[in-house]
N, C-alpha and C positions, 0 to 999 in steps of 0.2 A: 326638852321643852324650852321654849324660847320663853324669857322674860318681856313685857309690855315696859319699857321706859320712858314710856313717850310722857315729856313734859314734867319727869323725873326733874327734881332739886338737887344737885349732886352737891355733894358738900366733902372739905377734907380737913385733915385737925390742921389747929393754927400752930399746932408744934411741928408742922411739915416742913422741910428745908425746899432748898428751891431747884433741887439737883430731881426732883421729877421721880424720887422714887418714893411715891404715896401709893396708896390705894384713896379713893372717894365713897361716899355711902347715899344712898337715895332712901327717904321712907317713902314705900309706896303707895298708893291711895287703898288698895285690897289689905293693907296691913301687913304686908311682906317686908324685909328689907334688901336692898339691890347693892353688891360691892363692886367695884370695879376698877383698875389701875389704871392709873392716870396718866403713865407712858405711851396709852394705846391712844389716847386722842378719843375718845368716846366710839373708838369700830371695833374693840377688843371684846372678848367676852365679860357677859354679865354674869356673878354669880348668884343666888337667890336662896334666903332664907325665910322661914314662917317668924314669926314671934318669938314661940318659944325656942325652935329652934336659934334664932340670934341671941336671947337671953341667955341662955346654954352657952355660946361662945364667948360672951361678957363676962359670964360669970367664972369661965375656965381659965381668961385671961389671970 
């Protein structure tokens, strides 16, 4: 299934160095969140979580 990012806010930590290896995170309007690496220039894939799904990864962190 294809993620909708259109007009997506991409956002990435301000603890990110400049050497481009981040990931970015969008929260989406449906209440999804959208991750995606920053090396790809915005054409790479998008991954996609629910809510609680990302909650789940936060809190495993």
């Amino acid at each position: 299934m294809k993620v909708d990012v259109t007009g997506a806010m991409w956002r990435k930590s301000t603890h990110s160095g400049p050497d481009g290896n981040c990931v970015e995170v969008a929260f989406l309007g449906n209440g999804d969140v959208a991750v995606r690496d920053t090396k790809d220039n915005g054409v790479g894939p998008v991954l996609a979580f629910s809510p609680g799904e990302w909650d789940a990864f936060l809190t495993g962190l």
